[in-house]
C-alpha positions as CSV (number, residue, x, y, z in Angstrom):
1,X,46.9,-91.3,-20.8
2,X,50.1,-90.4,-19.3
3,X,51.6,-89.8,-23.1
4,X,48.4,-87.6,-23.8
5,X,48.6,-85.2,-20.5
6,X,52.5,-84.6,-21.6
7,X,51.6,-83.6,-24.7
8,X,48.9,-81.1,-23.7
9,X,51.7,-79.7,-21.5
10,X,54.0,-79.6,-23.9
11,X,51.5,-77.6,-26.4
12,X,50.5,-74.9,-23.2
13,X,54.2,-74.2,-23.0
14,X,54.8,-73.3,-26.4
15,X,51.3,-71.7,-26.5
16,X,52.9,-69.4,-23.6
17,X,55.8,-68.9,-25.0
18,X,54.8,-67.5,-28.6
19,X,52.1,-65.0,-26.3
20,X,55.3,-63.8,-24.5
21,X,57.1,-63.5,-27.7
22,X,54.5,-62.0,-29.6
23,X,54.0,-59.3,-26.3
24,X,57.6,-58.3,-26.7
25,X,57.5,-58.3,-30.6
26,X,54.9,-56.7,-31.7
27,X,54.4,-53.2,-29.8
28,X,50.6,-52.2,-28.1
29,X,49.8,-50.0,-30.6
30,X,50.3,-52.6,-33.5
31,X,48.3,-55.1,-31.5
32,X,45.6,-52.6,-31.2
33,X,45.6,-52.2,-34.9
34,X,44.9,-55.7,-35.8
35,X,42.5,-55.5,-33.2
36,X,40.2,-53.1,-34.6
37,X,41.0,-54.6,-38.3
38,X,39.6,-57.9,-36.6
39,X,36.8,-56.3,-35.5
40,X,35.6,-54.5,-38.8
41,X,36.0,-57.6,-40.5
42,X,33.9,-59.5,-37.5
43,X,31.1,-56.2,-38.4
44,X,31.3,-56.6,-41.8
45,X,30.5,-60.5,-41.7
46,X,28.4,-59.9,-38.9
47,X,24.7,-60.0,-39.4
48,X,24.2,-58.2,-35.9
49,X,24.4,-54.7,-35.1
50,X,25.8,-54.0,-31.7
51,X,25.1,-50.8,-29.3
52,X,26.7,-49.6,-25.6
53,X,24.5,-48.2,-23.0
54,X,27.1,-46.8,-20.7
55,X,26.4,-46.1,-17.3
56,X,28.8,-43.3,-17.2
57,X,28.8,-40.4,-19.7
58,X,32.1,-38.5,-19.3
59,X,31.4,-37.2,-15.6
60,X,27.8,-37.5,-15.6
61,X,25.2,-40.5,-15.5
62,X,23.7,-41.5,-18.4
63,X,19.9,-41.9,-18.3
64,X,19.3,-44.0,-20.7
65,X,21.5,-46.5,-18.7
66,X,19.0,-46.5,-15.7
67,X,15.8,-46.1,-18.1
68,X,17.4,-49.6,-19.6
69,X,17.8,-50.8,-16.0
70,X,14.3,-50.0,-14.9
71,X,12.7,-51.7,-18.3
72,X,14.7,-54.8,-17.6
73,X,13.1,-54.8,-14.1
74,X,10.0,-55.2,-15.4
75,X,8.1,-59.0,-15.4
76,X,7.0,-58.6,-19.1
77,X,11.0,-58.0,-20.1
78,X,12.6,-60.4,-17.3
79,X,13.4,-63.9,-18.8
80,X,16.6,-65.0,-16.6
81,X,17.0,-67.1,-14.3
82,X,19.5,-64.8,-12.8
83,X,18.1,-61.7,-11.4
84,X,19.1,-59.0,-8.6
85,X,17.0,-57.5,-6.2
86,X,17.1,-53.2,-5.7
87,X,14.8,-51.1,-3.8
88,X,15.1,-47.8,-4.8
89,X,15.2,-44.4,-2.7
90,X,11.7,-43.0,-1.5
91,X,10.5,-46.6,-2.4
92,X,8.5,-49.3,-0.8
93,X,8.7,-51.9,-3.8
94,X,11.4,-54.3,-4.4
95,X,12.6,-54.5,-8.1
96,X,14.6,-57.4,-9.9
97,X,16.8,-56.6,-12.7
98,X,19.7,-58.4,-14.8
99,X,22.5,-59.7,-13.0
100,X,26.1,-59.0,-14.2
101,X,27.3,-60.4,-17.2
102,X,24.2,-62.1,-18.0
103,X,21.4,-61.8,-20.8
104,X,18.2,-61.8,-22.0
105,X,16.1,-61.7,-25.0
106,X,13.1,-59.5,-25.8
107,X,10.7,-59.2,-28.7
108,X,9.3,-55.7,-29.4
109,X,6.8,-55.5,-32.9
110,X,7.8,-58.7,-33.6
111,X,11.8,-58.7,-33.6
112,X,13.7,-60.0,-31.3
113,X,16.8,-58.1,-29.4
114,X,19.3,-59.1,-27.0
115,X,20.5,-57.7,-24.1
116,X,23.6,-58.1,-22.0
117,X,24.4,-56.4,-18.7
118,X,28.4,-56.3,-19.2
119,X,30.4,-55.5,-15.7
120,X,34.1,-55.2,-15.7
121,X,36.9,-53.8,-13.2
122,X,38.0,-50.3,-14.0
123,X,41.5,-48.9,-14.1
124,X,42.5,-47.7,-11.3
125,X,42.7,-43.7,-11.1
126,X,45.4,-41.8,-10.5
127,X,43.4,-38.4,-9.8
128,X,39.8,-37.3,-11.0
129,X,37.7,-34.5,-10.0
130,X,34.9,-36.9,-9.5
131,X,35.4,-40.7,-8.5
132,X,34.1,-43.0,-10.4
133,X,32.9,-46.2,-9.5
134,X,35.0,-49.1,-9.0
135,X,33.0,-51.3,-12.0
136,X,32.7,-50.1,-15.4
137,X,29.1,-50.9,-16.6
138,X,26.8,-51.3,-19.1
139,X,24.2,-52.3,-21.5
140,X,24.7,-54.3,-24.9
141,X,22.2,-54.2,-27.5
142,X,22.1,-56.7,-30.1
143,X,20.0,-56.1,-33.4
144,X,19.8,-57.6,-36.7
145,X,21.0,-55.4,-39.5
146,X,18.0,-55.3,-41.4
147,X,15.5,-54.4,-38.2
148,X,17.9,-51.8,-37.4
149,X,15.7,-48.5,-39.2
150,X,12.8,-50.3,-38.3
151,X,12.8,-50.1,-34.3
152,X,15.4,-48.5,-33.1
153,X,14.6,-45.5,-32.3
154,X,10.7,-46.6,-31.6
155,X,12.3,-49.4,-29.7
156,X,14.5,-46.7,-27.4
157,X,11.3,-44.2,-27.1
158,X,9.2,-47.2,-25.3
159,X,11.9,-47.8,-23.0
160,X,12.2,-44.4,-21.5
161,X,8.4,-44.6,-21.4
162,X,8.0,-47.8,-20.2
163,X,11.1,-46.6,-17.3
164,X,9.0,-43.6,-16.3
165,X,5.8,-45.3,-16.1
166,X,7.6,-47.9,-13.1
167,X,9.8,-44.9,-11.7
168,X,6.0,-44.1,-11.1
169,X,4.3,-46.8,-10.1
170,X,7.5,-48.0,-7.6
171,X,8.2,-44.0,-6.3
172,X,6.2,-43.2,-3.6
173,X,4.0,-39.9,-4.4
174,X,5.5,-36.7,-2.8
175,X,4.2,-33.9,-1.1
176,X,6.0,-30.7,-1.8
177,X,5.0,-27.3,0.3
178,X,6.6,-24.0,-0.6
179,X,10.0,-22.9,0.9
180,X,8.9,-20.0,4.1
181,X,9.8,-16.9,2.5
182,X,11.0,-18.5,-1.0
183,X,14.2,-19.8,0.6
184,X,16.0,-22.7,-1.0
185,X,17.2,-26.0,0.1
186,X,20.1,-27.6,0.5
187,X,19.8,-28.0,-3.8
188,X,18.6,-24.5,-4.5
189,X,15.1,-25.8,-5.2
190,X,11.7,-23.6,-3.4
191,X,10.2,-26.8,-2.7
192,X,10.3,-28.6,0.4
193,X,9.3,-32.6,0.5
194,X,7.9,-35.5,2.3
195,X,6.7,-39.1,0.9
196,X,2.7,-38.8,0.6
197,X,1.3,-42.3,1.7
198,X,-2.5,-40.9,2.5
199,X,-4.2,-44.1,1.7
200,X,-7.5,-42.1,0.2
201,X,-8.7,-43.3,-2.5
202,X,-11.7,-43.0,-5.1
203,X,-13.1,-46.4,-3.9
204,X,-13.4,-45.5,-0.3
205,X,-14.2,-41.9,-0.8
206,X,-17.8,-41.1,0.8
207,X,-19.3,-39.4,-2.7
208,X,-22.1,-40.2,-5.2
209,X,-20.7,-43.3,-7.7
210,X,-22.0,-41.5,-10.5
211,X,-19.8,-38.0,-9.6
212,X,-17.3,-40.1,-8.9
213,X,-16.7,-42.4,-12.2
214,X,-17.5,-38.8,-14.4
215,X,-14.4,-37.6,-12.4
216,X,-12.3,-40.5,-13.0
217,X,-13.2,-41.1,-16.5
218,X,-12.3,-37.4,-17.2
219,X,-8.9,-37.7,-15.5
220,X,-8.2,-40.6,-17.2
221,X,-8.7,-38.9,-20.5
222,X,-6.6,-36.1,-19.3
223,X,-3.6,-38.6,-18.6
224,X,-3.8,-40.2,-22.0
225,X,-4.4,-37.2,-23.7
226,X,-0.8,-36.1,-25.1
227,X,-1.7,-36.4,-28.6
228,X,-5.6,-34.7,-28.1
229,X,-4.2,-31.8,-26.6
230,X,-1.2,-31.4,-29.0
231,X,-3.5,-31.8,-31.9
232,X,-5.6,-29.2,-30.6
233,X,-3.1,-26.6,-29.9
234,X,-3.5,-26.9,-26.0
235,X,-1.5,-26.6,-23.2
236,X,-1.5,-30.1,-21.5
237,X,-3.3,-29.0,-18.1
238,X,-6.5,-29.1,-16.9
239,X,-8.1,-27.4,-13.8
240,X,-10.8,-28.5,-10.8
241,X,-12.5,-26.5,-8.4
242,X,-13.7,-28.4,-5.5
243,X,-16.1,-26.3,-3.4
244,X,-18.2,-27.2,-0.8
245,X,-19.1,-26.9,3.0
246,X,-16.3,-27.9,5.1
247,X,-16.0,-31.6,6.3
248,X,-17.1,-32.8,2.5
249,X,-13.8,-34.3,1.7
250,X,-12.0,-32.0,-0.3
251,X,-8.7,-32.5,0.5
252,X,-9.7,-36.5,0.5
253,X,-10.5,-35.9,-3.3
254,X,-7.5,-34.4,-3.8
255,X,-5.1,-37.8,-2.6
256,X,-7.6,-39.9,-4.1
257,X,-6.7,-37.8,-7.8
258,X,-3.0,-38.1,-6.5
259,X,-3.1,-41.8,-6.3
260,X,-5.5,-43.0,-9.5
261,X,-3.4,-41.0,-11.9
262,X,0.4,-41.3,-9.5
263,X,1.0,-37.7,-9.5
264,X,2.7,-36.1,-6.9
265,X,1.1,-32.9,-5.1
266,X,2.7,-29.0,-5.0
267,X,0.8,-27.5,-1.9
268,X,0.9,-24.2,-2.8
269,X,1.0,-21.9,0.3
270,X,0.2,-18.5,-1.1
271,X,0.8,-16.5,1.7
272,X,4.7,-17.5,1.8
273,X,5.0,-15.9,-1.7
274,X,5.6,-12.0,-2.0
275,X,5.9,-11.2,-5.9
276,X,4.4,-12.8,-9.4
277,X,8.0,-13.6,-10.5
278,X,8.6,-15.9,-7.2
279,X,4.9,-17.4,-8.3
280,X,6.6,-18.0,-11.6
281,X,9.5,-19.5,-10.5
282,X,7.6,-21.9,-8.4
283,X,5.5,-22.9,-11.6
284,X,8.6,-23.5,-13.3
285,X,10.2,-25.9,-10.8
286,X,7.0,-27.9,-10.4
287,X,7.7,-31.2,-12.2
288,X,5.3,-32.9,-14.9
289,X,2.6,-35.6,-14.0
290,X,1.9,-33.4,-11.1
291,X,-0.9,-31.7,-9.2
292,X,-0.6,-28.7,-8.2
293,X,-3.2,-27.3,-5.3
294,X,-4.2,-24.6,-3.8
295,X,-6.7,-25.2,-0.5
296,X,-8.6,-22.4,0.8
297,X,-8.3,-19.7,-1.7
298,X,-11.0,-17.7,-0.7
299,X,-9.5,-17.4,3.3
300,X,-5.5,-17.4,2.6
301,X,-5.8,-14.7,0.0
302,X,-8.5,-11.6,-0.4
303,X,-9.3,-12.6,-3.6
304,X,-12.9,-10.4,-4.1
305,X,-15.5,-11.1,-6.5
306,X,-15.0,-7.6,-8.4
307,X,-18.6,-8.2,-10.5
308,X,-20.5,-8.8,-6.9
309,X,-18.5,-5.8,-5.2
310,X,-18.6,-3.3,-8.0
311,X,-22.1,-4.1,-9.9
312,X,-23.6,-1.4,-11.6
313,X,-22.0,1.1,-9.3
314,X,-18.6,0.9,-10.9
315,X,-20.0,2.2,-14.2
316,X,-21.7,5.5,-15.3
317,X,-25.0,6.2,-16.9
318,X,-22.8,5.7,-20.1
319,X,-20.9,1.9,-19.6
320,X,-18.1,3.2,-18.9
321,X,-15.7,2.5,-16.1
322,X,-16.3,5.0,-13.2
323,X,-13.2,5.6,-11.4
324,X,-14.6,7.6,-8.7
325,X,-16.9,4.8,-7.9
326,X,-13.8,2.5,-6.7
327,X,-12.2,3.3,-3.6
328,X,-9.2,4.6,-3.7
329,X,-9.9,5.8,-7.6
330,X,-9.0,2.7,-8.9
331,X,-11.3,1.5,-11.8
332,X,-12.9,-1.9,-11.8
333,X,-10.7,-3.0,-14.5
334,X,-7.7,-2.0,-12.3
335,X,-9.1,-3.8,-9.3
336,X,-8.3,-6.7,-11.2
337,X,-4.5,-5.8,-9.9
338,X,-5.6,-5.6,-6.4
339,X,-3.4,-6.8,-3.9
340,X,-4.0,-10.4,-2.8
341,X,-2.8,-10.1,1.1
342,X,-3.9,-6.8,1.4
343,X,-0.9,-4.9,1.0
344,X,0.4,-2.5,-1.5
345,X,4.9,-3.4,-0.9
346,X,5.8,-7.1,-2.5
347,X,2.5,-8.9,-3.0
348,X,0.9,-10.8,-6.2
349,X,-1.7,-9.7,-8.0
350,X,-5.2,-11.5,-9.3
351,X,-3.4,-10.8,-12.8
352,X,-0.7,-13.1,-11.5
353,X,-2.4,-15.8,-10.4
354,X,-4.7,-15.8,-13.4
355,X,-1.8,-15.6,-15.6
356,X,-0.3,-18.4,-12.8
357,X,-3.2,-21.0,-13.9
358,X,-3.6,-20.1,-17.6
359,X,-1.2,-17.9,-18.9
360,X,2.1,-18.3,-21.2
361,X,4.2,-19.5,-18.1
362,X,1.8,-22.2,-17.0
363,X,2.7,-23.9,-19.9
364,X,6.3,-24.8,-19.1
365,X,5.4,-28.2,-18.2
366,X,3.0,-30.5,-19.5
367,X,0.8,-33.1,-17.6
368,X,-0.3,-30.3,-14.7
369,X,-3.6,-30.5,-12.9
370,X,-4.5,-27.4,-11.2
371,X,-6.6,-27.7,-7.6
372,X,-8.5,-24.6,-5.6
373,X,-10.7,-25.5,-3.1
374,X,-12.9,-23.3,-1.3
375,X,-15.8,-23.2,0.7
376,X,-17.8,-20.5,-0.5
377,X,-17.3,-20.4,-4.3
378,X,-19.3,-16.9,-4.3
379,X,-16.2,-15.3,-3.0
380,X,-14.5,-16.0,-5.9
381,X,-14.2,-13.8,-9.0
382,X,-15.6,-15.0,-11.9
383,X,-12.3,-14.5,-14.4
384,X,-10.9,-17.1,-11.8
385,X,-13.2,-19.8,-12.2
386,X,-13.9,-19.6,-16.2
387,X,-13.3,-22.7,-18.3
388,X,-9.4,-22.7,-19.2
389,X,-8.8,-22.4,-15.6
390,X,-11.1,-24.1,-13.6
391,X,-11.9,-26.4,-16.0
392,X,-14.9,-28.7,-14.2
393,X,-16.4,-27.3,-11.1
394,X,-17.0,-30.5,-8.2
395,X,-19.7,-29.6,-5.7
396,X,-18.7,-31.5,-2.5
397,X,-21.9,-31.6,-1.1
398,X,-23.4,-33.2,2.2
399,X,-23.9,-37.0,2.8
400,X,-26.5,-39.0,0.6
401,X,-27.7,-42.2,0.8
402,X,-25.0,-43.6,-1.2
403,X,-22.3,-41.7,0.4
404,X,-23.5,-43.5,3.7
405,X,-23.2,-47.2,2.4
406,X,-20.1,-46.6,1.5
407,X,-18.9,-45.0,5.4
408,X,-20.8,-48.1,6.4
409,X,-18.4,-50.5,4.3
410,X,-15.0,-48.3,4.8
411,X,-15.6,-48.5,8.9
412,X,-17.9,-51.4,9.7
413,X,-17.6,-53.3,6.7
414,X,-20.9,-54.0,6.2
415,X,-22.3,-54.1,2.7
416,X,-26.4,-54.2,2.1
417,X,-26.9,-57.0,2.9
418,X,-25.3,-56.7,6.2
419,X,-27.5,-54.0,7.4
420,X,-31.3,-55.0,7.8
421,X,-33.8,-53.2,5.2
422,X,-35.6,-51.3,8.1
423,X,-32.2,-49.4,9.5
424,X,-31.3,-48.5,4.9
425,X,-35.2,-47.5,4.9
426,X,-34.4,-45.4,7.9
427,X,-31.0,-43.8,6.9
428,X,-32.6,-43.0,3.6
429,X,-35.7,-41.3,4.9
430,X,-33.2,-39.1,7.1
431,X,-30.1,-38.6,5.5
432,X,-31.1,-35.7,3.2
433,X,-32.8,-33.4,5.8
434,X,-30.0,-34.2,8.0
435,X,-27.6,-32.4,5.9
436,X,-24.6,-34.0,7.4
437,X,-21.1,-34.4,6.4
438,X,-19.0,-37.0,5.5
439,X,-16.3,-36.4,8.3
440,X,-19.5,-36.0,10.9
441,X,-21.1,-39.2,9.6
442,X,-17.6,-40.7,10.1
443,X,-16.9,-39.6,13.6
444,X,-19.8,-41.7,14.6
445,X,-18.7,-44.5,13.3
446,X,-15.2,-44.8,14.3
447,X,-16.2,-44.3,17.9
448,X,-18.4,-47.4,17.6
449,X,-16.7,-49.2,15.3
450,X,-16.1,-52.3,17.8
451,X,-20.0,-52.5,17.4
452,X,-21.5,-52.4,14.4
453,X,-25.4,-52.6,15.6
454,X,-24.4,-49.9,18.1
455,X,-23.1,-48.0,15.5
456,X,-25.7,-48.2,13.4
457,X,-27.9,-46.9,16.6
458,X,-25.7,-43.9,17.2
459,X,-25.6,-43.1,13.2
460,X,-29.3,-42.5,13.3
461,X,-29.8,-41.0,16.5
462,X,-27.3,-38.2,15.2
463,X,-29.4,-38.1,12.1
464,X,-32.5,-37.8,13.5
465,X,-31.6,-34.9,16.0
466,X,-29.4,-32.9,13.2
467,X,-32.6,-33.2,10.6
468,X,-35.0,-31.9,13.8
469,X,-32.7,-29.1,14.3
470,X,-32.4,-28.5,10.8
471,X,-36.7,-27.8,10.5
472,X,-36.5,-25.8,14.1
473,X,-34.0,-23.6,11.6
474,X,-36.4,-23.8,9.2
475,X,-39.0,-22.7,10.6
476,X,-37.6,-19.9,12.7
477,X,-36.3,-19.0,9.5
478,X,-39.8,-18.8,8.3
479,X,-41.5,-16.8,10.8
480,X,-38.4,-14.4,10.7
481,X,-39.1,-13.7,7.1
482,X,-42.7,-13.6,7.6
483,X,-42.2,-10.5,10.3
484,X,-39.7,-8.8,8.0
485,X,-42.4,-8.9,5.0
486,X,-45.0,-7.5,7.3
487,X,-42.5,-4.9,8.7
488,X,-41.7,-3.7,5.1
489,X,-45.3,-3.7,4.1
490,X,-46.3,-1.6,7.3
491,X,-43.5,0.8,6.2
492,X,-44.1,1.3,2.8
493,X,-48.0,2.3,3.3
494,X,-48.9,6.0,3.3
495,X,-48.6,7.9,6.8
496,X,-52.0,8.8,8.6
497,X,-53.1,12.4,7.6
498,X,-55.3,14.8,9.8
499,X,-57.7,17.0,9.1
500,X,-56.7,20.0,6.5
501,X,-57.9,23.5,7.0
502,X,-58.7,26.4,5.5
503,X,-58.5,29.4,7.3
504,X,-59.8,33.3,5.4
505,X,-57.8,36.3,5.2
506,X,-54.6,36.9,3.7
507,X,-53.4,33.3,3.0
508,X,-54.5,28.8,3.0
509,X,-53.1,27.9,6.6
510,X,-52.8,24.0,6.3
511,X,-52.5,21.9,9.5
512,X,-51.3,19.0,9.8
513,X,-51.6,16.3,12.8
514,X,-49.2,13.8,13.4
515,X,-50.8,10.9,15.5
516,X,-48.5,10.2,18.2
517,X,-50.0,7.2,19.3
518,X,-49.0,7.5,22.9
519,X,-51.7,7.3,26.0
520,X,-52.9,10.3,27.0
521,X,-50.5,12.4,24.9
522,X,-51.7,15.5,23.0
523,X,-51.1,16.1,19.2
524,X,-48.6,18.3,17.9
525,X,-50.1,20.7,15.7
526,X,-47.4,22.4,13.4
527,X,-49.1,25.3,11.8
């Protein structure tokens, strides 16, 4: 044993010594030759084709780099026994990736790749405009030769997909509002964020199931409709108007779209923006996969129906345009250019927000959804809410008897057969006439939600005296007509006429009597 260690020794030690003579020898660049040389002859025998993912592309970060690293996050692709643990920025998930200097194997159509996450000091810098990191890393991709035409490039196009679909899914949703005044931030954009955690979604929201799978199945054709909407020659966006009396759950609607599809929201102040061109730019820095809303539009704008405010008025006895009908002399085809806040100095126009929601710039980006709410839809012009634009109109309306069951489960969680048959007969007979809203409804419940037969007692004492109320309207509405009709018969029949004489001479003298009415009061006799 002794013999055999000595030996070994011996061999390291001329091993050593022809390195260090074969250093001093044979210069860098010669070794570097027979380097490559090695390597083409390696390639050539190889049956393997090999590609680098760097992280670092000359000074800036390579993005197929981090779409690899998010893919390999994923539980489908993640094989090892050797993972790390990340949570990104604006993140409440933890992801697990590839450790250094390990790999993995993965099978897309049927062929199996290799990967390995390679991590190795770098060379220390003497000066650089931008420091790098202190690790040189990067992907490895291993193929066989003869799959190479076959998936490469398909193989690379689902792994950006597959890495945007669980940026997605592990990003928190943002809420962005319009700069005050179109300022920019600290990186020049017009958009000012927060993380959007409102936990609404379609399950809890108080609305009729039917309403609400038609709206999900038609979103969910909307998301998967890249190759419909190319095919068809149309821009990828789709609009909703949501309109309704206040208290419906608009704005619930809205996060509930947010978080079924994992778009973030735009909450597009108009009032903060002075010109079409700054309503342009916004559009343009609006990202994809995104929704872009607009609450209110009939109150934060004067927006004016200009068919209801014009009519027939705003033509002549001919169809055409009458200019002097329009205040100011402005035709009703101009009107179409009115000013939006009321001034004449730096505002947008109806054109512009038309042109906003379904002209050339709106399709910059692809995967939009445009939102206006509003409460009184009437108020609206009608080149505003035409297909193209406003694409599927949702009537928010008041509570119905399904809308209740599910309040009842979100705040008491009671299903049916927690509540007995007399108090569902009850809430059913009375929810309609009651015309009551989802966030009314809700306020009841929440202040009794420690008590859910209590609850259930408030709910339909508040329904009961809301649907009363509603037939005292009813009926005062009633007689009110009632006297108005009579009033406008009693005016439209003919006036009393007196006697009409005929007096001789030179000429008829006709007199007429007008019947006062008053007591006691003589006639007056015009002659």
């Amino acid at each position: 044993m002794k013999e055999l260690w000595t030996t070994m020794a011996s061999l390291m030690g001329v091993l050593a010594f022809c390195q260090t003579l074969f250093h001093t020898v044979i210069p860098p660049e010669l070794r570097f030759v027979f380097l490559k040389l090695f390597q083409r002859l390696f390639t050539c025998f190889s049956s393997y084709c090999y590609y680098e993912i760097t992280e670092i592309d000359g000074v800036n970060t390579n993005e197929l780099y981090n779409a690899v690293q998010l893919y390999l996050s994923s539980s489908t692709a993640t094989t090892s026994n050797r993972l790390s643990l990340t949570r990104g920025l604006n993140s409440s998930v933890i992801t697990f990736g590839l450790a250094n200097n390990d790999r993995l194997s993965d099978v897309f159509h049927g062929v199996p790749v290799v990967w390995e996450h390679i991590v190795t000091p770098r060379q220390s810098q003497t000066f650089s405009w931008r420091p790098l990191p202190e690790e040189k890393r990067g992907f490895t991709l291993r193929i066989n030769k003869r799959d190479k035409p076959r998936i490469l490039e398909d193989y690379l196009d689902f792994i950006t997909e597959k890495a945007n679909e669980i940026r997605r899914k592990n990003q928190d949703r943002l809420l962005y509002t319009n700069s005050r005044g179109g300022s920019l931030d600290s990186r020049g954009h017009p958009w000012e964020s927060v993380p959007f955690k409102h936990p609404s979604t379609f399950e809890t929201l108080a609305m009729d199931p039917e309403k609400k799978k038609l709206i999900m199945s038609d979103l969910k054709d909307f998301a998967d409709g890249q190759a419909f909407y190319r095919r068809t020659g149309r821009a990828w966006k789709r609009g909703y108007l949501l309109y309704g009396p206040p208290g419906t759950g608009k704005s619930s609607m809205i996060a509930a779209m947010a978080n079924f599809l994992g778009y973030d929201i735009y909450d597009l102040e108009l009032t903060e923006v002075n010109t079409n061109s700054e309503l342009r730019k916004l559009l343009m820095k609006t990202s994809s996969k995104s929704i872009i809303v607009i609450e209110d539009i009939d109150c934060s704008i004067s927006l004016t129906n200009r068919k209801k405010n014009n009519g027939a008025g705003g033509r002549n006895t001919d169809g055409v345009p009458d200019v002097r009908s329009s205040p100011g002399g402005i035709s009703p085809v101009d009107l179409r250019d009115q000013e939006i806040n009321g001034s004449n100095n730096n505002s947008i126009t109806l054109s512009g927000l038309l042109n906003f929601t379904d002209g050339l710039w709106s399709c910059c980006g692809s995967e939009r959804i445009f939102v206006f709410t509003t409460n009184h839809i009437e108020k609206l012009d009608p080149a505003l809410l035409r297909s193209g634009r406003m694409d599927m109109h949702v009537f928010m309306s008041y509570c119905s008897f399904p809308s209740v069951k599910i309040l009842l489960k979100n705040y008491l969680g009671c299903d049916d057969g927690d509540v007995g048959k007399g108090v569902l007969e009850e809430l059913a007979a009375v929810i309609d006439e009651a015309e009551m809203t989802p966030a009314d409804i809700s306020e009841v419940l929440i202040k009794n939600r420690r008590d859910n037969e209590r609850a259930l007692r408030e709910l339909l004492v508040a329904l009961r005296s809301r649907a009363e109320k509603n037939r005292r309207r009813r009926m005062e509405a009633e007689v009110e007509e009632m006297a108005e009709e009579e009033e406008k018969r009693a005016l439209d029949s003919p006036m009393e006429v007196g006697d009409v004489a005929t007096g001789g001479g030179g000429g008829d003298d006709v007199e007429v009597n007008y019947k006062k009415g008053g007591d006691g009061e003589e006639d007056n006799g015009i002659n």
